[in-house]
RODO-2510 file (C-alpha; in nm, 4 decimals, decimal comma):
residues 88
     n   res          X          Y          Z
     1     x     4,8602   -12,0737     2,7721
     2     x     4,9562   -11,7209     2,8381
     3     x     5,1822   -11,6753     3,1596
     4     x     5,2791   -11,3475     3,2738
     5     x     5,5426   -11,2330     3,5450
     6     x     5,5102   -10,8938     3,7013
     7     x     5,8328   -10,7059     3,9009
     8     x     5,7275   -10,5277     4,1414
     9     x     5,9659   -10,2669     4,2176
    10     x     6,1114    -9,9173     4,2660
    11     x     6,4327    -9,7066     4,2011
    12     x     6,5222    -9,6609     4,5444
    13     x     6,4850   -10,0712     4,6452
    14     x     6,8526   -10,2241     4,6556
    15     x     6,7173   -10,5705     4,6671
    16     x     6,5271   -10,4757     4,3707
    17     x     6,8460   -10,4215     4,1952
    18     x     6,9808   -10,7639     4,2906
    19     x     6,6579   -10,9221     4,1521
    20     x     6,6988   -10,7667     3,8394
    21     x     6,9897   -10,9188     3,6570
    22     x     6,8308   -11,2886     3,7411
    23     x     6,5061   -11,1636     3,5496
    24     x     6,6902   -11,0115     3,2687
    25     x     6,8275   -11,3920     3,2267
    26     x     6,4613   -11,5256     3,2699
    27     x     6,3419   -11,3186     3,0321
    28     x     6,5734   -11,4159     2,7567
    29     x     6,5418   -11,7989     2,8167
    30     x     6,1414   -11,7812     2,7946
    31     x     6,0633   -11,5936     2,5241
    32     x     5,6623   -11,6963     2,5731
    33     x     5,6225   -11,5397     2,9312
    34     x     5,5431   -11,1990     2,9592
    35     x     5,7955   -10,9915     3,1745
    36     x     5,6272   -10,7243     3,3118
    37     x     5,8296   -10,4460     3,5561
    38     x     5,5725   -10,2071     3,7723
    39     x     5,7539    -9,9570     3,9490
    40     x     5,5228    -9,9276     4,2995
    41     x     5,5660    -9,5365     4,3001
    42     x     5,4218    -9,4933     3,9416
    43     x     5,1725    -9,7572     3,9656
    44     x     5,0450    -9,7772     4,2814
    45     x     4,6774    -9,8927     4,1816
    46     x     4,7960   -10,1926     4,0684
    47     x     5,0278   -10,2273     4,3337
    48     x     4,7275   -10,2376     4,5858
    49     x     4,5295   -10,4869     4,3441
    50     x     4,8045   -10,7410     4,4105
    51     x     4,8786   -10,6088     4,8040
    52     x     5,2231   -10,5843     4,7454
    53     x     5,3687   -10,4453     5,0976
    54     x     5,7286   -10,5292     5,0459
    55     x     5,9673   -10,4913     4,7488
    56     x     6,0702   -10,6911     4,5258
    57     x     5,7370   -10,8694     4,5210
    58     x     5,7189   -11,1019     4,1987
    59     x     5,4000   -11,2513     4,0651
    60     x     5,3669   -11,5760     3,8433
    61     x     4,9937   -11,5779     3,6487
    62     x     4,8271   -11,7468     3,4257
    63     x     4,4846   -11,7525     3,2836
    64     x     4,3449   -11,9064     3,5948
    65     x     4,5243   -11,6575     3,8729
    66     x     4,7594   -11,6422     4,0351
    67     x     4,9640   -11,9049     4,0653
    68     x     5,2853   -11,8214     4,2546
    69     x     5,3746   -11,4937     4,4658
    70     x     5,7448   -11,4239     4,6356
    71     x     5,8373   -11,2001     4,8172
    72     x     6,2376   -11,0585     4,8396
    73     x     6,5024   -11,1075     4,6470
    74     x     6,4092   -11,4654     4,5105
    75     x     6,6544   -11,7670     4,3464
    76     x     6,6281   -11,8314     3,9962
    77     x     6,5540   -12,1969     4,0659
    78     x     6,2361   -12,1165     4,2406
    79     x     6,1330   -11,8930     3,9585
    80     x     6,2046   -12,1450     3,6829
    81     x     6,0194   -12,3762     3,8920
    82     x     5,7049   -12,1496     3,9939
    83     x     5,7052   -12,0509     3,5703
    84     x     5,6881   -12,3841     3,4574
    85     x     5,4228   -12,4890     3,6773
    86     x     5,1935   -12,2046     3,4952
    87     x     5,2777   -12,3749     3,1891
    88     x     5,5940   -12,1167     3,0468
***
């Protein structure tokens, strides 16, 4: 099962910056899930695919959708949680 997470975020978003080193340790621990960062000023098509109105907005997929969605700066323990529910 292929889970994905996507980071949405920009330069000039502190709380982005205070996300980041908790997905950098994500991202090492499961090797399977595919980190994904979209920078909201770059990217904003996919941006408004997912609605994201507030930054950091993190999405957990898998093959059938969406399957958790967080807004703000956001715990690791929720993460971990949220990933292995899509199956990471």
């Amino acid at each position: 099962m292929s889970v994905r997470l996507k980071d949405f975020y920009a330069d000039w978003c502190g709380p982005c910056k205070t996300q980041d080193p908790i997905l950098d340790e994500l991202a090492e621990e499961y090797g399977d899930v595919q980190f994904e960062k979209i920078d909201v000023d770059q990217d904003q098509e996919t941006a408004n695919e997912y609605s994201v109105r507030s930054l950091p907005t993190l999405v957990i997929e898998n093959e059938d959708g969406v399957v958790e969605r967080f807004v703000g700066v956001t715990q690791r323990d929720q993460i971990e949680k949220a990933l292995q529910q899509a199956g990471a």
